[in-house]
N, C-alpha and C positions, 0 to 999 in steps of 0.2 A: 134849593140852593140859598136862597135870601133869609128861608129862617137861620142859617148860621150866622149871619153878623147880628144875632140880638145875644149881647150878653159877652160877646166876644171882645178884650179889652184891647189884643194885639193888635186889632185893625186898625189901620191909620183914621183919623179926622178928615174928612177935607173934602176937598175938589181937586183936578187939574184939568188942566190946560194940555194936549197935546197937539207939537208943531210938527205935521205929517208931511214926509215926500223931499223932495230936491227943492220945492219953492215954500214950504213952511209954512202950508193949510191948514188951519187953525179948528181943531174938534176941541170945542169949550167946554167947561164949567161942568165933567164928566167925576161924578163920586169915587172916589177911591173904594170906602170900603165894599161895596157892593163890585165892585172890578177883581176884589182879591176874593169873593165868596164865588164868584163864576168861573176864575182862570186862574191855576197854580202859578202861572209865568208873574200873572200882577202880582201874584200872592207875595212873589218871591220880587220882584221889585218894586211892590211899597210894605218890603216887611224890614222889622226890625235894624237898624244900623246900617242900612240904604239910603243911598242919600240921596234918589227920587221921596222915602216917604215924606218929607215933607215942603218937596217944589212944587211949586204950583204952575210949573211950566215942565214940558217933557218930551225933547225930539224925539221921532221915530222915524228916523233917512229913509230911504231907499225900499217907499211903500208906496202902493197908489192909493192916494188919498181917499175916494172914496170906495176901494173895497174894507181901508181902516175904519171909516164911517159906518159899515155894515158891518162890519163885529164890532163896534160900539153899541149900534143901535143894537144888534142881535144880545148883548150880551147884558145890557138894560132893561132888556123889552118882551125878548125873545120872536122879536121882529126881524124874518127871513126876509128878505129884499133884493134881489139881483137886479134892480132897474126895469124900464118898460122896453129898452131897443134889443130886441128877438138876439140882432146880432152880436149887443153886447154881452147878453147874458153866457154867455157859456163860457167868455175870458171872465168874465166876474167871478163866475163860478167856483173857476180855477184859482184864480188870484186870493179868493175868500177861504179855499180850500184850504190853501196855502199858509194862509195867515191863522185858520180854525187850529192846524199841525204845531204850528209855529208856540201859537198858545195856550195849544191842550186844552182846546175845547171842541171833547169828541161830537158832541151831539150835532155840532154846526158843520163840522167837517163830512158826517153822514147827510144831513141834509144838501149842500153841496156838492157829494156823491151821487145822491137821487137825482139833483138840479141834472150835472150833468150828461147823464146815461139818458134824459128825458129829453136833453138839445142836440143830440145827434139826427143829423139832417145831411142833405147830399152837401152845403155848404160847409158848413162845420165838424164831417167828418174825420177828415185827413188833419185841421190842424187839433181836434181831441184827438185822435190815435197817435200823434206823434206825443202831443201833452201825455196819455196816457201812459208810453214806454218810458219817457222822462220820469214820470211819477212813481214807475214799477205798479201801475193800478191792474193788476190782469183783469177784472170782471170788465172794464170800459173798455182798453184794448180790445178784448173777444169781441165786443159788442160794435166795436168804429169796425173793425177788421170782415166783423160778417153783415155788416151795414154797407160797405164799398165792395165785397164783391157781390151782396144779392142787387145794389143799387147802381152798379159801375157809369153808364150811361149819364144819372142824373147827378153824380159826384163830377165827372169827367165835365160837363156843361155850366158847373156850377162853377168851374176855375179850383175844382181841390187837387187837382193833380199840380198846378203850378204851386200851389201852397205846398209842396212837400220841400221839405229842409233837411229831414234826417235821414241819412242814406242808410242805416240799418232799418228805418221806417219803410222808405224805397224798395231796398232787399226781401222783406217781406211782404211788403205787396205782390211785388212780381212773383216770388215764391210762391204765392197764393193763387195768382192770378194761373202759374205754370200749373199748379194742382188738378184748378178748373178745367182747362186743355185736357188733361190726363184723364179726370174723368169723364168727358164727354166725349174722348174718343176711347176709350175702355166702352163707355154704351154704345158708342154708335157699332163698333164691334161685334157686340153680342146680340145687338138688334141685326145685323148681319147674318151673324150665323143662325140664328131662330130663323132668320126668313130663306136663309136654303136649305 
């Protein structure tokens, strides 16, 4: 990716400053041109007759600040980082997911993908499967979906059922959950009739 900014005249000069979030957290002194050789979005807002290319300061509202700091660093570094708290990481996950879509930078958005199909846990299952329908992710859906009905018990202890929000999420659980009923008594059934 980096060999394309040698030679390349279009790219802007510089640095910026970007003022992240509702309270204007400050990710400094970050290179433009190497930001537009990693991400079409930068490409396109420090290109030509933009009048980011050459501020050297650059809101970005209604971000959390440090998942913007991880597609900074990722996009510098190619340093994957979702923090060290277990329970942070899987809204990081998402939030970086988010922001990897936003700026068309597939490679981060799959690694994020891998992050989090690997943090599904009886805690975090129910609010990824809800994440997941939101996102239209089917592979993590399938995977939170057959995660709470083989683990129901340790989901249910863990407080995931009060975490449920989305009532089409709700729906299919129970749907799920009514499936499991049906087949175990469809066997309990036929172990019936084998044994008369």
């Amino acid at each position: 990716d980096l060999a394309k900014t040698r030679g390349d005249a279009t790219l802007p000069q510089g640095m910026v400053t970007f003022l992240v979030g509702d309270d204007e957290e400050r990710v400094e002194h970050v290179t433009k041109a190497v930001l537009c050789a990693r991400s079409p979005v930068f490409r396109t807002m420090f290109g030509i007759g933009m009048k980011e290319r050459d501020a050297a300061e650059v809101t970005v509202p209604h971000i959390d600040p440090a998942s913007f700091t991880a597609l900074i660093d990722y996009l510098l570094s190619d340093k994957f980082d979702l923090g060290e708290e277990e329970g942070n990481r899987a809204q990081r996950a998402l939030d970086l997911r988010e922001l990897a879509q936003m700026y068309q930078v597939p490679r981060l958005e799959l690694l994020c993908a891998q992050a989090l199909q690997e943090s599904v846990a009886p805690a975090t299952a129910v609010p990824l499967l809800e994440a997941a329908h939101t996102l239209g992710d089917g592979r993590l859906l399938a995977q939170c979906r057959r995660f709470v009905a083989d683990h129901a018990a340790e989901v249910r202890a863990s407080g995931g059922v009060e975490q449920l929000r989305d009532f089409g999420v709700a729906k299919g659980l129970l749907g799920d959950a009514l499936d499991q009923v049906a087949e175990l008594k469809g066997a309990m059934h036929a172990l019936r009739v084998a044994e008369s």
